[in-house]
C-alpha positions as a Markdown table, in Angstrom:
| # | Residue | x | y | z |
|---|---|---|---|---|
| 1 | Unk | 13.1 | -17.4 | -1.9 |
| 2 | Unk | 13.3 | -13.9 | -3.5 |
| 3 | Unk | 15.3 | -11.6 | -1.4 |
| 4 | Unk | 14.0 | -8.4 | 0.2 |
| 5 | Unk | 14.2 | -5.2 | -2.7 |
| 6 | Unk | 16.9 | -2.8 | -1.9 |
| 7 | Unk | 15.6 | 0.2 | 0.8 |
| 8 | Unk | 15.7 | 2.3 | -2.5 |
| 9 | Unk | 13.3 | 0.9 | -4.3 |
| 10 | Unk | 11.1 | 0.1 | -1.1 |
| 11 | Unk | 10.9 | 3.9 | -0.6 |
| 12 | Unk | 10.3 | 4.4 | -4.2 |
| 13 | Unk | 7.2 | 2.8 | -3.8 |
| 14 | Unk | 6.1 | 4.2 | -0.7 |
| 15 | Unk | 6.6 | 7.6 | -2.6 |
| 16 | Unk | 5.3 | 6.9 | -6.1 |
| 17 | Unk | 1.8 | 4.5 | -3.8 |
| 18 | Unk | 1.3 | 7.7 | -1.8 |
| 19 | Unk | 1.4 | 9.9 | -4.2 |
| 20 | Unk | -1.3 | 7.9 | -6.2 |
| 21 | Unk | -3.5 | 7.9 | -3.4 |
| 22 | Unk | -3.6 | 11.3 | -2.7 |
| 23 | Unk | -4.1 | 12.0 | -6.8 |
| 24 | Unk | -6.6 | 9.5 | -6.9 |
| 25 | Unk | -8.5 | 11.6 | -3.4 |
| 26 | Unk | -7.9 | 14.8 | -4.6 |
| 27 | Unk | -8.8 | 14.0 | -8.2 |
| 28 | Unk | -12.1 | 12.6 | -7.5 |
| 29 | Unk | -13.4 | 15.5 | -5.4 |
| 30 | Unk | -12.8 | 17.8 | -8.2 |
| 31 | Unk | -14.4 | 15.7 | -10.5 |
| 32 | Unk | -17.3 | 15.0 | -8.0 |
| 33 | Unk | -17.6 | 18.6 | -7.5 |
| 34 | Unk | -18.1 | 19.4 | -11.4 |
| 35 | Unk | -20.6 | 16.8 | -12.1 |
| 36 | Unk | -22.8 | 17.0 | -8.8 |
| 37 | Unk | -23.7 | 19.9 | -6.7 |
| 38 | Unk | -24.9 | 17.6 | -3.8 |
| 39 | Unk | -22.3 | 16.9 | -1.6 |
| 40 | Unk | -23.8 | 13.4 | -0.7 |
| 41 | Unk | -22.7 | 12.5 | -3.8 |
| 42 | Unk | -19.5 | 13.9 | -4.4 |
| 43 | Unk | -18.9 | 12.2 | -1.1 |
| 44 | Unk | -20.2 | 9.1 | -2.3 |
| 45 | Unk | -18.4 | 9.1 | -5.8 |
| 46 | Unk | -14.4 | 10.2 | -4.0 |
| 47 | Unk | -15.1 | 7.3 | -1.3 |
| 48 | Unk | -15.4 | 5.1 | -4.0 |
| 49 | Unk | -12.8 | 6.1 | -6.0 |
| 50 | Unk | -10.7 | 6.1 | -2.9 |
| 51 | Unk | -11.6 | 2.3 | -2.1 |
| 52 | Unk | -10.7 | 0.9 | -6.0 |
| 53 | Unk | -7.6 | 3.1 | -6.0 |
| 54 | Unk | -6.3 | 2.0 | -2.3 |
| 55 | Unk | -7.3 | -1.6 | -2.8 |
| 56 | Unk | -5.2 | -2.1 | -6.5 |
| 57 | Unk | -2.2 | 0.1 | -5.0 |
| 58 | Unk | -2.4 | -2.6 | -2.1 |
| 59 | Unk | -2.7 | -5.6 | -4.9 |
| 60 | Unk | 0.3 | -3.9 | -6.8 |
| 61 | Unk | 3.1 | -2.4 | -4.7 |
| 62 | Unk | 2.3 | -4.6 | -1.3 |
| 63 | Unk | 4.5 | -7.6 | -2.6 |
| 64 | Unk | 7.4 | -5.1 | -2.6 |
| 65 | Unk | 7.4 | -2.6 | 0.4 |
| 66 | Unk | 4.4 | -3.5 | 2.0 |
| 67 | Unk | 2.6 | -0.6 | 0.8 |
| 68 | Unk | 1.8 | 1.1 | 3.8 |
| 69 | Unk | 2.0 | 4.9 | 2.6 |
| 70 | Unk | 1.0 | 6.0 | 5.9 |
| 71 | Unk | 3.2 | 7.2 | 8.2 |
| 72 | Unk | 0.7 | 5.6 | 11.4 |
| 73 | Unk | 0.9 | 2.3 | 9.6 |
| 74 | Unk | 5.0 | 2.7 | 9.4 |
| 75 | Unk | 5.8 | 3.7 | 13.1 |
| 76 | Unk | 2.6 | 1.1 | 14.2 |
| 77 | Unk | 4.4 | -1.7 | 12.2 |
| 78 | Unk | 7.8 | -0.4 | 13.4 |
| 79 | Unk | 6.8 | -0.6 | 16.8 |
| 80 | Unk | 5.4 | -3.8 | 17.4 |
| 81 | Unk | 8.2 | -5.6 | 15.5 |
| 82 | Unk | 10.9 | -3.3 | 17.1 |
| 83 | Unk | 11.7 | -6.5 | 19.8 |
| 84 | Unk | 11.4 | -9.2 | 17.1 |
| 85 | Unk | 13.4 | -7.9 | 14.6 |
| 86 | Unk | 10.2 | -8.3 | 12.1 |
| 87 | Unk | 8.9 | -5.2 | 10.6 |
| 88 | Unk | 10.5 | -1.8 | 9.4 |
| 89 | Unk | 13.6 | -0.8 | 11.4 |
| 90 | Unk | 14.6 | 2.8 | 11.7 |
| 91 | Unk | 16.4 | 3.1 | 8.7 |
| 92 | Unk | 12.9 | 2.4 | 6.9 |
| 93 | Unk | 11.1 | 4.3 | 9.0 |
| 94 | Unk | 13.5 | 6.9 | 8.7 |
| 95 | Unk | 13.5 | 6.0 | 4.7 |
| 96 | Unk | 9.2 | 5.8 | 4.7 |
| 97 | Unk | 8.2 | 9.1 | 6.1 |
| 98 | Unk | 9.6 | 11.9 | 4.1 |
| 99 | Unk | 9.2 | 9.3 | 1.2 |
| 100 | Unk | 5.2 | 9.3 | 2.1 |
| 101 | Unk | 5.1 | 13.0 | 2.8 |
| 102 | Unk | 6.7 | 14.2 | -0.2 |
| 103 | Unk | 4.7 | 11.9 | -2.4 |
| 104 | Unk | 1.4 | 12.9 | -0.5 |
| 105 | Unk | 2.6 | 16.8 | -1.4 |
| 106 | Unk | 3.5 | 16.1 | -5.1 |
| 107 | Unk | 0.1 | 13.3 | -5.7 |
| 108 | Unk | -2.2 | 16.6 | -5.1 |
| 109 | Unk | 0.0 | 18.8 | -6.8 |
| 110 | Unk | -0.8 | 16.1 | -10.0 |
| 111 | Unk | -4.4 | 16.0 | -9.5 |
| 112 | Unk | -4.9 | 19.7 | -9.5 |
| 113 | Unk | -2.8 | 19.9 | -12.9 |
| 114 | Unk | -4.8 | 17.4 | -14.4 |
| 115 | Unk | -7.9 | 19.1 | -13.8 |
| 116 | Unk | -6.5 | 22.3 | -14.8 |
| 117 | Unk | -6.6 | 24.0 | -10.9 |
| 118 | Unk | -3.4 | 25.6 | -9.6 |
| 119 | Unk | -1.1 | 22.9 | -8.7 |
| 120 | Unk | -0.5 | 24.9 | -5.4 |
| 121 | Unk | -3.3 | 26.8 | -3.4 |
| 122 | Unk | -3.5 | 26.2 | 0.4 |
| 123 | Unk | -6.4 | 24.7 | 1.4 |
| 124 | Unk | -9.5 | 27.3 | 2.7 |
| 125 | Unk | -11.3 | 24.5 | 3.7 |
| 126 | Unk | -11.0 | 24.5 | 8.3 |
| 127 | Unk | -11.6 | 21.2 | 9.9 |
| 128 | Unk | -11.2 | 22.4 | 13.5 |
| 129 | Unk | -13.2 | 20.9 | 16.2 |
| 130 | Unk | -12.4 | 18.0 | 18.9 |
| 131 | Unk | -15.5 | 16.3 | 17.2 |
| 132 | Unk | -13.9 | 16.1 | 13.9 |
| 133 | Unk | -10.4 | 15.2 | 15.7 |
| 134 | Unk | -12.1 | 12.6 | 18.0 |
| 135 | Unk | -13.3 | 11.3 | 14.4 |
| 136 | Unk | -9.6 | 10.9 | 13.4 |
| 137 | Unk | -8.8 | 9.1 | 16.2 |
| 138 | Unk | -11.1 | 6.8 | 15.6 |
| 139 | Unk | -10.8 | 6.6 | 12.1 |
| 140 | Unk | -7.0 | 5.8 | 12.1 |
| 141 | Unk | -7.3 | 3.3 | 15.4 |
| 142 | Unk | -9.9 | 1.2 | 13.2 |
| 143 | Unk | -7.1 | 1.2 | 10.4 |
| 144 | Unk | -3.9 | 0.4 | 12.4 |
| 145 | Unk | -5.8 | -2.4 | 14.1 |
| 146 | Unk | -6.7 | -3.8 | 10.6 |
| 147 | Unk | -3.5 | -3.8 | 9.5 |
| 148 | Unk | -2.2 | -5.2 | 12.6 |
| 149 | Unk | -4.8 | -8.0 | 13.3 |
| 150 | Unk | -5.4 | -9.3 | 9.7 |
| 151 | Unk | -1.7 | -11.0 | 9.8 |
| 152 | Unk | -2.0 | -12.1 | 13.3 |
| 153 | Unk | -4.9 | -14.0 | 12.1 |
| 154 | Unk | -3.7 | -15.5 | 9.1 |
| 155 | Unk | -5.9 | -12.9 | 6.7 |
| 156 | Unk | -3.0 | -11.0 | 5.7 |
| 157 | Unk | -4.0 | -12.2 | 2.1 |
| 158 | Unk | -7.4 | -9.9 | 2.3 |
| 159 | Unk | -5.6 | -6.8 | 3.0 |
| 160 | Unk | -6.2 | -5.0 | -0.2 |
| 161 | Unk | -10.2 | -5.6 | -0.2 |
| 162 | Unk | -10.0 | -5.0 | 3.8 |
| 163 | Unk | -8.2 | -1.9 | 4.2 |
| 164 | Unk | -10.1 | -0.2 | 1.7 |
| 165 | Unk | -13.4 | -1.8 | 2.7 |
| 166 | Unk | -12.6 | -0.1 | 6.0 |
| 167 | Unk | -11.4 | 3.2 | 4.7 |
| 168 | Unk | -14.3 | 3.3 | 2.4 |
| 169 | Unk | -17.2 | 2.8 | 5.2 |
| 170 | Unk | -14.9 | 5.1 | 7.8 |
| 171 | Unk | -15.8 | 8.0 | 5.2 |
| 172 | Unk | -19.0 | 7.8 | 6.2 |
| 173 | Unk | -19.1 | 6.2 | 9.9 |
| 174 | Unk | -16.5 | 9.5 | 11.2 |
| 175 | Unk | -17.3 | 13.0 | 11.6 |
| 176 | Unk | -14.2 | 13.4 | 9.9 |
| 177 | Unk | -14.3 | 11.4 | 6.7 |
| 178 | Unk | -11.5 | 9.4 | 7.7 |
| 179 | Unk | -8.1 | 11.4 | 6.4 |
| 180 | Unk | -6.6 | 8.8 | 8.9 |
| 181 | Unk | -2.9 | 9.4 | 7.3 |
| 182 | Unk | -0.6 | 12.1 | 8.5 |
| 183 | Unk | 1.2 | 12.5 | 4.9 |
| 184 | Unk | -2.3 | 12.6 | 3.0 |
| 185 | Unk | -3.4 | 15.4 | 5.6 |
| 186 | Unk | -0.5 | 17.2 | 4.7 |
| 187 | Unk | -0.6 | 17.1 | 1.2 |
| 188 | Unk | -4.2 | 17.5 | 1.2 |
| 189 | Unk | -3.3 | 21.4 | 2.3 |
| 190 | Unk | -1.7 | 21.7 | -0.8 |
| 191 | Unk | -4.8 | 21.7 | -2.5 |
| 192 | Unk | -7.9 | 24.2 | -2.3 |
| 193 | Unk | -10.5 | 21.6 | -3.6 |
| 194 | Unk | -13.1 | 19.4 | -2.0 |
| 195 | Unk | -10.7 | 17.3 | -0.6 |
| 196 | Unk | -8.6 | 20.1 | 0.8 |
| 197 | Unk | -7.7 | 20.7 | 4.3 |
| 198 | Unk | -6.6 | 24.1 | 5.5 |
| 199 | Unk | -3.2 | 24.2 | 6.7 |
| 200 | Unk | -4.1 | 25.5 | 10.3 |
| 201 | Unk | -6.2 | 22.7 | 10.6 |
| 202 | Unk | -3.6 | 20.0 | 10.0 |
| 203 | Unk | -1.4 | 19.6 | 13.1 |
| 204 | Unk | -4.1 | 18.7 | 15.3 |
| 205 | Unk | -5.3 | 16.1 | 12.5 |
| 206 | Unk | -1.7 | 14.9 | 13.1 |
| 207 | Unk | -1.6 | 14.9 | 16.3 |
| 208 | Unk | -5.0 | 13.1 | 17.0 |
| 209 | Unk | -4.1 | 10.2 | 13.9 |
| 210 | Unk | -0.8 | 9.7 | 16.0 |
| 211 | Unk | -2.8 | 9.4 | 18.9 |
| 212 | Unk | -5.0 | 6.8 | 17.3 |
| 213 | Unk | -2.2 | 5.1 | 15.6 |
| 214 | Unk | -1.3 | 4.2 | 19.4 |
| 215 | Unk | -4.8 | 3.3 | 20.4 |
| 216 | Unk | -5.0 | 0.8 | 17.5 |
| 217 | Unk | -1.2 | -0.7 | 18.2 |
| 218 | Unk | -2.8 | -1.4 | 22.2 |
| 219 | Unk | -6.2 | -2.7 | 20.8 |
| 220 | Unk | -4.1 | -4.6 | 18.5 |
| 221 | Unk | -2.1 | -6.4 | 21.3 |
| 222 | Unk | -5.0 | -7.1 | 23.6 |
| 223 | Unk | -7.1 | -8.5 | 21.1 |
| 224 | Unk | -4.6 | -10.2 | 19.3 |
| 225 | Unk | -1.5 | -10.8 | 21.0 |
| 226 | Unk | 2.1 | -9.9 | 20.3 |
| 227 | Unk | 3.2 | -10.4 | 16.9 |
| 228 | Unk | 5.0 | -14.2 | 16.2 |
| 229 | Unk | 7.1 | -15.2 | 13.7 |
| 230 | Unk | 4.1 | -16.5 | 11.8 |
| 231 | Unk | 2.7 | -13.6 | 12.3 |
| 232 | Unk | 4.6 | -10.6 | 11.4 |
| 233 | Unk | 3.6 | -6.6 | 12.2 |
| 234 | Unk | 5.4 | -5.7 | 9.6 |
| 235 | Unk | 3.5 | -4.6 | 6.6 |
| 236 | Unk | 0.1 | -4.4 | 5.4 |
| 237 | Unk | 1.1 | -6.6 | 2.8 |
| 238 | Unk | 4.5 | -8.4 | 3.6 |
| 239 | Unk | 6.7 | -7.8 | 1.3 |
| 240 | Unk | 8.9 | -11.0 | -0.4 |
| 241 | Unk | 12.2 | -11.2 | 1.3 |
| 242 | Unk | 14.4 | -13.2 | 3.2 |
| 243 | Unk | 11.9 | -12.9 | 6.3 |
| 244 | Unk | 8.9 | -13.8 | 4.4 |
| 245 | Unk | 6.1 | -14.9 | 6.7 |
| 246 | Unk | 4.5 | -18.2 | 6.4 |
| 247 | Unk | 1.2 | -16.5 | 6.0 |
| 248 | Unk | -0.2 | -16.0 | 2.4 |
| 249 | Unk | 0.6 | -12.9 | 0.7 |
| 250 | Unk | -1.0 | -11.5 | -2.2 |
């Protein structure tokens, strides 16, 4: 059985897979932006970009650290495995995070070079209401529970098509479009594009995805149960190691 990659290259991954996401988010709004003045479309054409991107970084770097490059999904998977010894430990966790973030910070940074745009420029764009931050909630409860549930049901093979399935229709079913990510909201404020997020309006996008992160780890355990061994938290896509889960992985 192939052994577990070393923590390094894990976080590698969870650096370089957030990173791409956030490029891929950011990138696409610019480009929306210059070839459509309606914002239906430009909405339309970074939601799908977002789903093809999110779905082959799943496909891709999944087998190795599980690809969650969301710190929600990390503490979500964390907690839920914390008794069981499945899922990330603290060192990951602790490992993840500023791996995410940092990633999120220099994927935007990226986009806006390749599309010529100052590779730093805080955000103008406010997202400030408890309608848009009750849309976040949402948004990242809907997530957590699909990561959670589809391994507890022996679906953990359809997690790349699944998770961005969902993120692509929570674009357009929130009042938020579904940032959903604490590490892409903050590196979306490093950007002052379509996809950009004003910097005053990120802690309370935080602080309601945490929120929802917690809503969709309960929802998770009532519907589903408690993770077994056959049915690990851990990862949105398990990675191959020496607990590798008897579900299929992709």
């Amino acid at each position: 059985m192939t052994r577990m990659a070393p923590l390094g290259r894990r976080t590698a991954v969870e650096f370089v897979g957030t990173g791409a996401l956030v490029a891929v988010v950011v990138g696409s709004g610019i480009q929306a932006t210059r070839l459509s003045t309606d914002v239906g479309v430009q909405l339309l054409a970074d939601s799908l970009a977002t789903v093809l991107g999110l779905g082959l970084l799943i496909l891709l770097l999944g087998p190795v650290s599980g690809a969650h490059f969301n710190p929600a999904v990390t503490l979500a998977a964390w907690w839920t495995g914390r008794r069981g010894g499945e899922g990330p430990g603290l060192r990951e966790v602790a490992a993840y995070v500023p791996a995410q973030i940092a990633g999120a910070i220099g994927g935007a940074v990226l986009a806006d070079a390749m599309f010529a745009e100052p590779l730093v420029r805080w955000s103008t764009h406010e997202r400030s209401a408890p309608h848009l931050w009750l849309g976040e909630v949402v948004a990242t409860a809907g997530l957590v529970l699909v990561v959670l549930g589809l391994p507890r049901t022996g679906r953990a093979r359809f997690a790349p098509g699944a998770v961005a399935a969902y993120i692509g229709a929570a674009y357009w079913f929130t009042s938020s479009t579904s940032f959903a990510n604490p590490a892409v909201t903050i590196g979306r404020a490093f950007t002052d594009t379509f996809a950009g997020i004003a910097p005053g309006s990120v802690p309370p996008f935080v602080a309601a995805q945490l929120i929802g992160a917690a809503v969709g780890t309960a929802l998770a355990a009532a519907l589903f149960g408690r993770p077994s061994a056959t049915s690990p938290a851990a990862d949105v896509v398990p990675p191959h190691g020496e607990h590798q889960p008897a579900v299929p992985v992709r």
